[in-house]
Each structure stands twice: as structure tokens, then as C-alpha cells.
ZAGU-744036 format. One record per residue (C-alpha): residue in three letters; x, y, z. Coordinates in steps of 0.001 Angstrom, whole numbers, plus 500000, padded with zeros to 6 digits. Layout:
<rs>
R    r       x       y       z
R  ALA       X       Y       Z
...
</rs>
This chain:
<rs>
R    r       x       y       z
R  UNK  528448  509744  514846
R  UNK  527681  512554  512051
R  UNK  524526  512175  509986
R  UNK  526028  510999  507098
R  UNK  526888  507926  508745
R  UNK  523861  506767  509869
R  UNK  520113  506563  508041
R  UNK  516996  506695  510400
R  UNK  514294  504656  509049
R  UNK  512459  503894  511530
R  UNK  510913  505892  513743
R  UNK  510353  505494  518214
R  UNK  514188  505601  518707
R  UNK  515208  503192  516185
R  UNK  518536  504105  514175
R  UNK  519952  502068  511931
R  UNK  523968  502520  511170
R  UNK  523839  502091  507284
R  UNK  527832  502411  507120
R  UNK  527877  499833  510234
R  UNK  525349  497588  508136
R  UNK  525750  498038  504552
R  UNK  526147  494519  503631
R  UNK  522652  493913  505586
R  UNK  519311  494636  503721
R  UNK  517063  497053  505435
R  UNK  514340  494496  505551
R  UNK  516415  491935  507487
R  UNK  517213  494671  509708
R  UNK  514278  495340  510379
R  UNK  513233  491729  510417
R  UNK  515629  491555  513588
R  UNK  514380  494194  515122
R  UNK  510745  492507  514910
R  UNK  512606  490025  516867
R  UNK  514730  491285  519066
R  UNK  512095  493707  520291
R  UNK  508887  491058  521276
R  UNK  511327  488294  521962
R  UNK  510777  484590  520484
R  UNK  507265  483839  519888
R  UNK  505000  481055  518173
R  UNK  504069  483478  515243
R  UNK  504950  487483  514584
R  UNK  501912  489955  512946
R  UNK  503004  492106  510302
R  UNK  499958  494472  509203
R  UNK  499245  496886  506536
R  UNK  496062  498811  505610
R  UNK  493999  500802  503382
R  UNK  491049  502922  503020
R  UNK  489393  501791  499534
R  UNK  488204  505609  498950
R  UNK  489856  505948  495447
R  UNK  492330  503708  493122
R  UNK  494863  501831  495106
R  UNK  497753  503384  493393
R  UNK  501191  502307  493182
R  UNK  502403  504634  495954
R  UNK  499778  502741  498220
R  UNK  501328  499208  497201
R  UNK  504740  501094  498532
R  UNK  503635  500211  501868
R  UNK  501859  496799  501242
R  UNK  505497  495576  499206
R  UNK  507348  497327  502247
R  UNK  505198  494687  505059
R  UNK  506061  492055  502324
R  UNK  509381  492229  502608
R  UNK  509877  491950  505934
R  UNK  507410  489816  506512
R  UNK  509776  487278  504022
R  UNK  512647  488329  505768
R  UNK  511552  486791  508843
R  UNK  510228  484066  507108
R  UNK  513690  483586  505987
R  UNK  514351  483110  509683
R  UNK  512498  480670  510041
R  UNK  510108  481880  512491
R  UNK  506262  481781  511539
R  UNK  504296  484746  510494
R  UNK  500785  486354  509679
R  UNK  500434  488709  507111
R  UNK  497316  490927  507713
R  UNK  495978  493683  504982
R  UNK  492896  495776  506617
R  UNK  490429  497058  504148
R  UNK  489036  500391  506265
R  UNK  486010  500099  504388
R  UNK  484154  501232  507337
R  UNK  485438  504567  506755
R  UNK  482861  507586  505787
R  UNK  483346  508141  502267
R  UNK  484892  511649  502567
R  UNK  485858  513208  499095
R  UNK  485296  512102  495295
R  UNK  488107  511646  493596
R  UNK  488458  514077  490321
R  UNK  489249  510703  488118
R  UNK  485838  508989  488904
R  UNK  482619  509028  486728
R  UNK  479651  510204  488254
R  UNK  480626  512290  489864
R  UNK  477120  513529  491197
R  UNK  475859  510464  491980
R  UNK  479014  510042  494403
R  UNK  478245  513072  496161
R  UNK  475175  511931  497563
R  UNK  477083  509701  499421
R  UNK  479459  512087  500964
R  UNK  479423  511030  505174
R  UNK  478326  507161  504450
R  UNK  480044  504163  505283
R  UNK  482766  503117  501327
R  UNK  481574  500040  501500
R  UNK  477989  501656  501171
R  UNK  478818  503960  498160
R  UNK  478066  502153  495040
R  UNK  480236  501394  492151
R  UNK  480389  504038  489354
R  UNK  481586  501337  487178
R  UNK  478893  498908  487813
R  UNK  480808  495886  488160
R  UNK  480849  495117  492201
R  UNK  478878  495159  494893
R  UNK  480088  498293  496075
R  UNK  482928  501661  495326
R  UNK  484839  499903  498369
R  UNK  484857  496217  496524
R  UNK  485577  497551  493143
R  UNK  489251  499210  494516
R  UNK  489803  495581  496994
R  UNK  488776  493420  493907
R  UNK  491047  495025  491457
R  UNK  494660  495426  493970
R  UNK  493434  491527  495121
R  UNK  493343  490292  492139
R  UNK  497012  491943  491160
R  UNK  498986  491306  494506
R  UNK  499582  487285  493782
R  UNK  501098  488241  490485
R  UNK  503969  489966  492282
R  UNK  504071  487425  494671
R  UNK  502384  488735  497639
R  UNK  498991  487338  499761
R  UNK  497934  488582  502986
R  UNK  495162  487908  505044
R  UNK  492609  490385  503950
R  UNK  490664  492139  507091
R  UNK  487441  493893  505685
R  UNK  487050  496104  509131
R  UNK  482996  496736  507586
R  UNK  482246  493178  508528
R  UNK  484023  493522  511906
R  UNK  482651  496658  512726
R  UNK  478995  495098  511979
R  UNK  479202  491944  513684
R  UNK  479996  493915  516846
R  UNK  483356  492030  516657
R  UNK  484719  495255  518532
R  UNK  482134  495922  521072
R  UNK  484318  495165  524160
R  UNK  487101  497437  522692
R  UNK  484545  500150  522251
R  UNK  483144  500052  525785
R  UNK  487078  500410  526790
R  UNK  487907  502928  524990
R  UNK  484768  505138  526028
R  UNK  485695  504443  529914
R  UNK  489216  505850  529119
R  UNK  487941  508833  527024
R  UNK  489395  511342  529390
R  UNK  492970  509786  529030
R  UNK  492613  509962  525125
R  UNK  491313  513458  524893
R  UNK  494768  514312  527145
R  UNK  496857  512626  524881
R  UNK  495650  514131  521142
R  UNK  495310  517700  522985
R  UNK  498991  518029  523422
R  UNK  499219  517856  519668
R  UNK  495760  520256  519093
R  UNK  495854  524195  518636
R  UNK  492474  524145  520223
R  UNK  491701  521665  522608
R  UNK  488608  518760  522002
R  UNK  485420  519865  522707
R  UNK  484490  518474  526757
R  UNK  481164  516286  524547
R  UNK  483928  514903  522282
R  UNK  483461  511036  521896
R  UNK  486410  509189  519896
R  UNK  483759  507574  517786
R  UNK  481594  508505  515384
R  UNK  477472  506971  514751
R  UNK  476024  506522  511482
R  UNK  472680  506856  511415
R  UNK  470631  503911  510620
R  UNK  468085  505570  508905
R  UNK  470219  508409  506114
R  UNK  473240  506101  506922
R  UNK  475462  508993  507389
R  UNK  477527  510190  510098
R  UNK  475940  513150  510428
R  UNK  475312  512716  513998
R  UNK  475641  513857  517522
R  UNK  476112  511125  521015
R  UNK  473375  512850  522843
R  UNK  474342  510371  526148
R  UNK  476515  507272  526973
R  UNK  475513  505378  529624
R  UNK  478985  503849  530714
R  UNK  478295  500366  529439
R  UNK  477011  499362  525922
R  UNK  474494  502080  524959
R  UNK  474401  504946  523043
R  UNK  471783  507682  522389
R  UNK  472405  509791  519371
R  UNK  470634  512202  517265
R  UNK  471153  512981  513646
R  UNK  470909  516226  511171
R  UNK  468384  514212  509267
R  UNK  465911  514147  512429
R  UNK  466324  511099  512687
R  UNK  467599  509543  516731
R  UNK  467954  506211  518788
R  UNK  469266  504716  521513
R  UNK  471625  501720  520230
R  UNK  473044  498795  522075
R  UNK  476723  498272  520417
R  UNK  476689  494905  521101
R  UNK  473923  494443  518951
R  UNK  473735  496954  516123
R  UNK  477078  497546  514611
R  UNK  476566  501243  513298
R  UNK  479514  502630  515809
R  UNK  483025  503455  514259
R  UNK  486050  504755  516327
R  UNK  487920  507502  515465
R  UNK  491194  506701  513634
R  UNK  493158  507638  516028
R  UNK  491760  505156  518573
R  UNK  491116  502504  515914
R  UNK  494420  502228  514923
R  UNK  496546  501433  518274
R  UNK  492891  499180  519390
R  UNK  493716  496868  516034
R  UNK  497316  496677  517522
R  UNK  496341  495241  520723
R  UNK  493343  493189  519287
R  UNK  495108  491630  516112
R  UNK  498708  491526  518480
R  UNK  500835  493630  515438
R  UNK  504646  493417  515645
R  UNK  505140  495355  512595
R  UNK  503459  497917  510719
R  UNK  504652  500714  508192
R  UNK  503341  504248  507692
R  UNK  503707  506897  505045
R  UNK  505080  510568  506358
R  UNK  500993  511794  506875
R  UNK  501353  509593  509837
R  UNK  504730  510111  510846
R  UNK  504964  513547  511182
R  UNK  505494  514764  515276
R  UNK  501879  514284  516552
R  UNK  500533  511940  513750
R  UNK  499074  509366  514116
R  UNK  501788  507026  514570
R  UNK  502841  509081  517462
R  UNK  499546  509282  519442
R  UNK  498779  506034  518818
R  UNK  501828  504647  520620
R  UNK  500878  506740  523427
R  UNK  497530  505164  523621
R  UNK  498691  502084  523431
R  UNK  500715  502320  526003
R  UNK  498000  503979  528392
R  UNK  495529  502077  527929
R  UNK  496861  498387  527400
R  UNK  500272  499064  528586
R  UNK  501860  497965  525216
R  UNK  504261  499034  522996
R  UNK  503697  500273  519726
R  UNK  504716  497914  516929
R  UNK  507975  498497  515263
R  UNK  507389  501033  512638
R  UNK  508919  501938  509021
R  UNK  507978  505284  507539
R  UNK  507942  505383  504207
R  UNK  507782  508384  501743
R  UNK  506125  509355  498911
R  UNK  506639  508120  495191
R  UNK  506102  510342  492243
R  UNK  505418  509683  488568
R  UNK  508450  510841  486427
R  UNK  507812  513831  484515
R  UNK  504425  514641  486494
R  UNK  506018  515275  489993
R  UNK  504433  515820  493256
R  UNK  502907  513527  495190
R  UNK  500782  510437  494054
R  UNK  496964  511351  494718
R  UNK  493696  509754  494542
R  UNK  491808  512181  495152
R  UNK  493328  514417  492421
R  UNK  493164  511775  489717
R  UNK  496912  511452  488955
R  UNK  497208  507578  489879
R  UNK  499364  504692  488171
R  UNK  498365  501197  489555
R  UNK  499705  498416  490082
R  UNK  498185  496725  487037
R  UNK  499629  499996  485243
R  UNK  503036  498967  485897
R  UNK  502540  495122  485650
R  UNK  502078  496459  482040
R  UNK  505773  497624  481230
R  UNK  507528  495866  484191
R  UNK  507705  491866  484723
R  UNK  506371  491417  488371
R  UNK  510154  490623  489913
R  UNK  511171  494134  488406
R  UNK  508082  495515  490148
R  UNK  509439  494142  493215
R  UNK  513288  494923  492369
R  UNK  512063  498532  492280
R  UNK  511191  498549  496055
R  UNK  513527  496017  497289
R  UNK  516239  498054  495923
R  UNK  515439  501223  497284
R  UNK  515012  501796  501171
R  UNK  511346  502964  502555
R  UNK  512142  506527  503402
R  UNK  513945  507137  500118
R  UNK  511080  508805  497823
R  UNK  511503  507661  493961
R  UNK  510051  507645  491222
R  UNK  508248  505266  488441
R  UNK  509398  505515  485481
R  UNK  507278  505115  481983
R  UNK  510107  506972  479688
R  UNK  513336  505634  478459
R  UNK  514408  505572  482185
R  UNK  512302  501933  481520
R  UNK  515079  500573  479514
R  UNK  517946  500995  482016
R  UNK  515843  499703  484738
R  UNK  515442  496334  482770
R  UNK  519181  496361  482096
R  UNK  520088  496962  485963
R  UNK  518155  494247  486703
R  UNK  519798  491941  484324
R  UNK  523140  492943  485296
R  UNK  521866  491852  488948
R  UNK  520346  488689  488232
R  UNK  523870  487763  486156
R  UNK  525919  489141  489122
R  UNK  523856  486606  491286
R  UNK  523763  483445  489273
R  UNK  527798  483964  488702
R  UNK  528078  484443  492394
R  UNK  529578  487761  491979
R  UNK  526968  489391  493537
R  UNK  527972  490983  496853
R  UNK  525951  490434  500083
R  UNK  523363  493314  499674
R  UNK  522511  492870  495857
R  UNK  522658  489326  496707
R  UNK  519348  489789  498882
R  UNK  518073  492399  497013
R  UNK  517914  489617  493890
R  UNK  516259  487436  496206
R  UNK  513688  489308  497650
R  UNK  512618  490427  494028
R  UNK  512013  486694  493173
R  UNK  508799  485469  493226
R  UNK  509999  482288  492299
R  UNK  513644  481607  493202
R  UNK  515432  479278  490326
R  UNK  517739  477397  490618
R  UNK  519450  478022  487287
R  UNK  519114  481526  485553
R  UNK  516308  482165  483692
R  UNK  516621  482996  479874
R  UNK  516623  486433  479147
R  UNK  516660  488658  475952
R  UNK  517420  492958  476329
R  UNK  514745  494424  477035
R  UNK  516187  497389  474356
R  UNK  516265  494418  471781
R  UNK  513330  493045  472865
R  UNK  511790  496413  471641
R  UNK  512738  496377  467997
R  UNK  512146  492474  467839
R  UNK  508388  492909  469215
R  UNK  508085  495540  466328
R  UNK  509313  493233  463727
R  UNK  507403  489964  464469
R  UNK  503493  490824  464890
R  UNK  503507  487001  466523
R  UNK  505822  487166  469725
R  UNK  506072  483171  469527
R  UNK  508296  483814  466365
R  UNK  510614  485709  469149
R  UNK  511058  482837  471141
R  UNK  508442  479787  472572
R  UNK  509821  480719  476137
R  UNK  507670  481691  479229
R  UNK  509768  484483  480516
R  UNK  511016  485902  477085
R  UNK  507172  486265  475989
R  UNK  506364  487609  479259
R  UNK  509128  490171  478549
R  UNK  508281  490885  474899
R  UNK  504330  491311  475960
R  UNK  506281  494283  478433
R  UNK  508247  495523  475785
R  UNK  505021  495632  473423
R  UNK  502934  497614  475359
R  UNK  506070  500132  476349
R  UNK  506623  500719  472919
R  UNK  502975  501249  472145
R  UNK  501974  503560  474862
R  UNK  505111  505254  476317
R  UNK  508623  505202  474185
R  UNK  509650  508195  472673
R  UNK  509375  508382  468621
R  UNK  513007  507313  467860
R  UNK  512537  503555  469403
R  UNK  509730  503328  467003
R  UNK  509337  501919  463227
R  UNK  507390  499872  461408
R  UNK  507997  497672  458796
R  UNK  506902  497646  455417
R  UNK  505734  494388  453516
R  UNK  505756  496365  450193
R  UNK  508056  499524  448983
R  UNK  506164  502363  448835
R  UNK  505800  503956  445578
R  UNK  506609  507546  446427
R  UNK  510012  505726  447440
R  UNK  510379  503813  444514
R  UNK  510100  507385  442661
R  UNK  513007  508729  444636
R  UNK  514869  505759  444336
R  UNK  514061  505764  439931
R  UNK  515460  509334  440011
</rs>
């Protein structure tokens, strides 16, 4: 079969034939992979995951939307399912961001725990709460709730201690696997965890001996050194490329996406499901890779640590939440795209009305048939009322009160969109405003 003819999406082996499938949506495809590969069981893990060391941007939601998905798709089967979102706030904070404020202040924190690093906007607990908070508080808005997994609180109740003590014992097998991937081979001391010290709390640190069961003698840069129990003291971390395939096996994953950092030939994804399989003798779940989105007219590659992010809450802005969703459900994973805040807006709003009338006239073919539903947050029975969003624009510009518009949940909910497009990103010739009075330099023109 020629390339053309089939899409991979999906990487360990899985192909999908597109032209075999087309009428099928990607996420029930993969949905029946989920199945078909563990078999029938009592409930199915789909998992997705973050490290809160910047904004959660909207190419990060790409693969929290993508777990969604399919996580409704096999809902849609009727089988039962647990939708887990880690928050790897356990992480050493690594990098500032260019977009954050105090900046200084941040670097002192360089090599502690996120969840350690405080806010620079002095509204949370911590840096790591202030970027969960803010994409928590916006996910149920689009219709999406996972289980939220804050790995700090796992980490420090010990929670993994039994994992840990594994993992050392097969350190050897490890180190085999990630050298066949490694220029230089690991160093022969190479642990695959890291200590933070508990008295400059950063990571600083050297494993000075292991005694083959639960304790650990380390020394740190600061001067600082102990021998720690990791049963009792929770200051131990693994390495994320044992973490990742131990939270498979301890949380039981079926499903789990990844962006093309970890899907590259010896990422993560790919060492992972060899340590998986070598140490528990499980598969890997299935696996999506999705790419990268850009913002249109900045190009490159979303980044938090270089400032250029759009949120979530950016786009809830401009876009009602189902068009949010109609942006991802209409576009495979491994297809990179971009979101639009130019005129691009407009026709967006109009393809998704043209949908939305194909469905509710049952003219809608199979695929944009599903692709209407899984934008739905709310499937209705009858079709909700609708005004352009291209008339919507001039009418929010005439009427200062949007209730004049229309008393209507969905229409304000529109207009509010249309509002704050016009405002912040049309170009000049949507915009006008209205005058209660003739001016008088044209009343002069108009007297001569």
C-alpha cells in the first residue's frame, strides 16, 4: 500500500488505513484499539500529564483534548473509564520562562522541587499551583475533568517507595536500555533518581551509597549530607525516564499521548516501552503522537519558556468552548495547525455553523457527523440558535448592551466572542463606531 494511502498516527506498529477508514473518526479508532489491545476489562486508564514549569499553553491542552477524546469515544462504547491528568510538580524547576516577572527571584530557585518555587504573582501557594489553578479552573468550560494526580504529594508520602526500591535493583537493566540511544554511555555511579537535599532543597546532589533496600546516603554541593530511609522521607525523585513507564504499571494506563519530543527514535516513549516491558513484563500503553501547534502569523513552535504562549483562557476569549473543541476534533493529532486570532476567526465560526446545520438536517456524513459530536459539550436535541459570527461583529459594535442583540444564552455567549475579537484582534476594516451626533467638521463638508 503506497503512503498516500495510509496515515500513521500512532506509533509501536500501529497504522491506521485512513482511505480504508475515512468514514471512522481517529478517536474511535483509536478508542478500538484501546480495546482490542488489553481485551474487555471493568474500567480502561487514559492518562495525560504536565510539568507546571511555565503557562499551560494551548499547545499543551493539544494533548489533554487529544486523551479527552478518546477517552469519550470509549465512553461512547459503553465501557467504563478513568481519566487521569498528572501534575509533575515534583519536577526541579529547570529554566525561567522569559514571560515571567521576577525574574531574579526565580532564579534562586533554579534545581528545587515547582511546587517549591513561589508564585511571582502572589496569588497561590506556589509557581506550580498558580499554572494547575488557572488550566483547572478552564478545562470544565470546554467540557473536560480528569482526575488530577499532583505526583509532589505522591512522591512525599512515600506513595512510590516500593517502585523505587525496584527500580534501583534493576538499575543495570535500565542503564542497558537508555545506552543504546546515548553517544556516551551513563556514568557506572549513575542512579535513575535524583535527591533533593533537605536542607538547600535542591538537587544538587550526589548518592554517595545504596544499600540494596530502602536507604540512601547522599551528599550535596551545599555541604550539606544524610543517610535517608525512602520509606520515610519522601525527598527521592526518579528520573523521567523511569518515572514515566513506573506510573504505567502503578496507575495500569491503557492510553496515553505524547508530543514529537517524546516520540522521536530513542525518546522517551521508546525507552519507556522497553522498560516496561523488562521490568514488569508489560506493554506500553497505546500511544498517539501529536505535533506541534503554532500561532498564525508568529510561527514556530509554541514555547513557555520563550514567552510566546496563548492559553486556553486566551482562546475561550474569541472561540465558544465547542469551537475550541471543533478545532481539535476536526483535525487529527499528528497534523500540526495553527490558532488563529486574524480574520481566519471568521471562517472558522462559519465552518462550524455549516457543520452543526449539516448535522441537525441529517446531511452530515459519518465523519463530520462525529466530529459535531465530539465538539459538544452538551449534545441538544434541537439546534441551538445561532447568529454569524461576521454579523455578530458589526451588531456587537452597534448595541453597547448585547441583551439588545438578543436575550439568548448562546447568542450572548457568541456576541461576548465577537466583542472581544473585534476589540483586540480584527483588522481595521471590520471596525466602526457609531456616532450619536454628526460631527461638525462633517456638517461643514456636507453645507459646502
Amino acid at each position: 500500500m503506497s503512503s498516500c494511502l495510509r496515515h500513521k498516527i500512532i506509533k509501536d506498529g500501529f497504522i491506521i488505513n485512513f482511505m480504508a477508514d475515512e468514514k471512522k473518526h481517529w478517536a474511535d479508532l483509536a478508542a478500538e484499539r484501546v480495546i482490542k489491545k488489553n481485551g474487555k476489562r471493568n474500567r480502561y486508564v487514559c492518562a495525560a500529564g504536565i510539568t507546571p514549569s511555565g503557562t499551560i499553553h494551548i499547545g499543551n491542552f493539544r494533548e489533554i483534548i487529544t486523551v479527552d477524546l478518546v477517552a469519550r469515544a470509549l465512553r461512547d462504547k459503553k465501557k467504563n473509564i478513568r481519566f487521569i491528568y498528572s501534575w509533575d510538580d515534583y519536577d526541579r524547576f529547570r529554566k525561567v520562562p522569559k514571560n515571567m516577572p521576577k525574574q531574579y527571584l526565580l532564579q534562586k530557585y533554579l534545581g528545587t522541587p515547582i511546587v517549591d518555587t513561589p508564585d511571582v504573582f502572589d496569588c497561590h501557594k506556589s509557581y506550580a499551583e498558580h499554572f494547575e489553578k488557572e488550566l483547572e479552573e478552564g478545562l470544565p468550560v470546554v467540557g473536560i475533568k480528569p482526575e488530577f494526580i499532583y505526583q509532589h504529594k505522591k512522591y512525599r508520602k512515600c506513595e512510590y517507595a516500593e517502585e523505587i526500591k525496584y527500580i534501583l535493583s534493576k538499575k543495570k537493566e535500565i542503564r542497558k536500555i537508555l545506552d543504546k540511544y546515548r553517544k556516551e554511555p551513563l556514568p557506572g555511579d549513575w542512579f535513575p533518581l535524583g535527591v533533593y537535599c533537605e536542607k538547600c532543597k535542591t538537587d544538587n546532589v550526589k548518592i554517595i551509597n545504596y544499600d540494596d533496600n530502602y536507604k540512601i546516603k547522599y551528599g550535596c554541593i551545599c555541604g550539606y549530607s544524610n543517610e535517608i530511609d525512602f520509606r520515610k522521607k519522601g525527598v527521592v525523585k526518579l528520573s523521567w525516564r523511569c518515572d514515566w513507564p513506573m506510573r504505567w504499571h502503578y496507575e495500569k494506563v491503557d492510553f496515553e499521548p505524547g508530543g514529537k519530543d517524546h516520540s522521536t527514535v530513542g525518546g522517551s516513549y521508546d525507552t519507556g516501552k522497553l522498560i516496561i516491558k523488562e521490568l514488569y513484563n508489560e506493554d506500553a500503553p497505546l500511544y498517539v503522537m501529536y505535533d506541534f501547534l503554532t500561532i498564525k502569523g508568529a510561527g514556530g513552535k509554541i514555547s513557555s519558556s520563550l514567552g510566546n504562549v496563548i492559553t486556553l483562557k486566551d482562546c475561550l476569549e474569541i472561540y465558544e468552548p465547542e469551537i475550541v473543541r471543533f478545532l481539535f476534533a476536526g483535525t487529527r493529532p499528528n497534523t500540526e495547525f495553527a490558532i488563529s486570532f486574524d480574520l481566519d476567526v471568521v471562517k472558522i465560526y462559519e465552518d462550524f455553523d455549516r457543520l452543526e446545520e449539516k448535522y441537525y438536517t441529517k446531511k452530515a456524513d459519518e465523519r463530520d457527523k462525529r466530529i459535531y459530536e465530539l465538539s459538544s459539550i452538551d449534545l441538544k436535541k434541537n439546534r441551538p440558535k445561532r447568529i454569524g459570527f461576521r454579523h455578530l461583529t458589526m451588531l456587537v459594535q452597534i448595541h453597547s448592551d448585547a441583551k439588545k442583540i438578543s436575550k439568548n444564552r448562546e447568542i450572548l455567549e457568541r456576541a461576548a466572542c465577537a466583542k472581544n475579537w473585534v476589540e483586540k484582534y480584527a483588522p481595521e476594516e471590520f471596525r466602526f463606531k457609531l456616532h450619536e451626533k454628526i460631527p461638525k467638521d462633517v456638517l461643514n463638508r456636507l453645507d459646502k
